[in-house]
C-alpha positions as CSV (number, residue, x, y, z in Angstrom):
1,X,-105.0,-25.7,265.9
2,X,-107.0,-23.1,264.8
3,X,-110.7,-22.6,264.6
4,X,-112.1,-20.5,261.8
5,X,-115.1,-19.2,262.7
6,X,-118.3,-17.8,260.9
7,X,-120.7,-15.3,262.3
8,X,-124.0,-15.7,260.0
9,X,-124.4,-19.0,261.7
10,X,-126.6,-18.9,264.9
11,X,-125.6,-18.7,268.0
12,X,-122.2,-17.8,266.5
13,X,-120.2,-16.8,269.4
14,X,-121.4,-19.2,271.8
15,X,-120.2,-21.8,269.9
16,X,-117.3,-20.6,269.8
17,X,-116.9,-20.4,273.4
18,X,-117.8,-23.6,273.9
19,X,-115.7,-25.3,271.9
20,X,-113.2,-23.5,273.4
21,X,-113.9,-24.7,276.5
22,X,-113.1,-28.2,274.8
23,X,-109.5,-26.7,273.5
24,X,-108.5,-25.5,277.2
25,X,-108.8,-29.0,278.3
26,X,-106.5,-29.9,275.6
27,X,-104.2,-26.9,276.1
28,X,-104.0,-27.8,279.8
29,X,-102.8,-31.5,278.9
30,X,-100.7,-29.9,276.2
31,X,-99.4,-26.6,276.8
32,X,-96.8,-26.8,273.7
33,X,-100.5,-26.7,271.6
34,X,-101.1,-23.6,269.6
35,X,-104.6,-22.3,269.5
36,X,-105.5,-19.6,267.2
37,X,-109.2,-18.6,266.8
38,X,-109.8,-16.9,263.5
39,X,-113.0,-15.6,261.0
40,X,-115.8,-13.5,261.8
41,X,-116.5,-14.1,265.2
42,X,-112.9,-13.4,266.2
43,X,-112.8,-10.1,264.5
44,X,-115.8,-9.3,266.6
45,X,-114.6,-10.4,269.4
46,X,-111.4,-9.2,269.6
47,X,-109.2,-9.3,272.5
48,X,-112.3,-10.3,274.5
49,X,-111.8,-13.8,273.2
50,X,-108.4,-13.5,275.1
51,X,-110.0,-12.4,278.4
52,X,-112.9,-15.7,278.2
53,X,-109.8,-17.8,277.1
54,X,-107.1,-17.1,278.3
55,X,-105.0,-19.8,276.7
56,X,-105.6,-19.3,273.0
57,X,-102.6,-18.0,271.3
58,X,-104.0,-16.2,268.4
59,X,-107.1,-13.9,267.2
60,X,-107.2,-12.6,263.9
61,X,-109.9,-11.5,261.6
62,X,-110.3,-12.4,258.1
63,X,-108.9,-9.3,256.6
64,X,-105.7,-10.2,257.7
65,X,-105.2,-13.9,255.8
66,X,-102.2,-12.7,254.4
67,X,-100.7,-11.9,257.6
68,X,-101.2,-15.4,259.1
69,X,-98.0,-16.1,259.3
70,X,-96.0,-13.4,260.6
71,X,-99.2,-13.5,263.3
72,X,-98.3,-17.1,263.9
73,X,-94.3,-16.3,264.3
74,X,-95.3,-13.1,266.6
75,X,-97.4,-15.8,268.9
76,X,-94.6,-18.2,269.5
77,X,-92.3,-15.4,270.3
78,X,-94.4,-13.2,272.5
79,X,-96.8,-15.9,273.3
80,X,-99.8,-14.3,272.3
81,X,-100.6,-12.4,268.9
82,X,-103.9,-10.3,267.6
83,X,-104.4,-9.2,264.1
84,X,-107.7,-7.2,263.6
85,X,-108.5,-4.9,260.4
86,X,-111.3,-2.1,259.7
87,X,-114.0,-3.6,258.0
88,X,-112.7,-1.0,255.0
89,X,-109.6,-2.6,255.1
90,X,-108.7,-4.6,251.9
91,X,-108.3,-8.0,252.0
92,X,-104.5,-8.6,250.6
93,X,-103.9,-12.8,249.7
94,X,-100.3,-13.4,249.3
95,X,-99.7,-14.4,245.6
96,X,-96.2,-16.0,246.4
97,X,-97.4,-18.5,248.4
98,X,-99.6,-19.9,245.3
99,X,-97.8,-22.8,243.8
100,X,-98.9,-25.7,240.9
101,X,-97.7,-29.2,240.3
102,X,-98.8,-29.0,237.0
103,X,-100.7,-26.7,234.8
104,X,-104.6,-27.0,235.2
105,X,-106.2,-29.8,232.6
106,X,-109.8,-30.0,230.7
107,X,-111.6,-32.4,232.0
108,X,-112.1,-35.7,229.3
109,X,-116.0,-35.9,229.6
């Protein structure tokens, strides 16, 4: 499960934390349950998001999208994972993972 998170809303972080709090219940019931918390608010954050909740399994910013799932794998192995970035950091999205049934149409109207 992960919850991607926005920081221009208000009252951002809070809201984040709390429905976190509804996640740990779920975590507690379910401890096999992967919980990452990604965006805005977890790149501002940080680890601190780790120290609140202790039993989410992933924080990452959104300058590392393309890293999502090596983050993911390094989770599950070590049990916990964080990938943050510099705000001058390019954002890299991994073209290989792009894939088409079919070629786009024009719509008939």
């Amino acid at each position: 499960m992960l919850l991607n998170t926005c920081s221009v809303r208000d009252k951002a972080e809070s809201k984040v934390y709390s429905r976190l709090g509804e996640l740990g219940v779920l975590k507690r019931a379910n401890p096999d349950l992967f919980i990452g918390v990604v965006g805005c608010v977890a790149q501002q954050a940080g680890e601190g998001i780790f120290r609140r909740a202790p039993f989410v399994d992933l924080v990452m910013g959104p300058r590392n999208l393309g890293r999502l799932g090596d983050l993911i794998e390094q989770a599950r192995r070590d049990g916990r994972s964080l990938g943050l970035a510099r705000d001058d950091d390019p954002i890299v999205f991994p073209t290989a993972t792009t894939a088409r049934a079919r070629a786009p149409r024009r719509s008939s109207r």
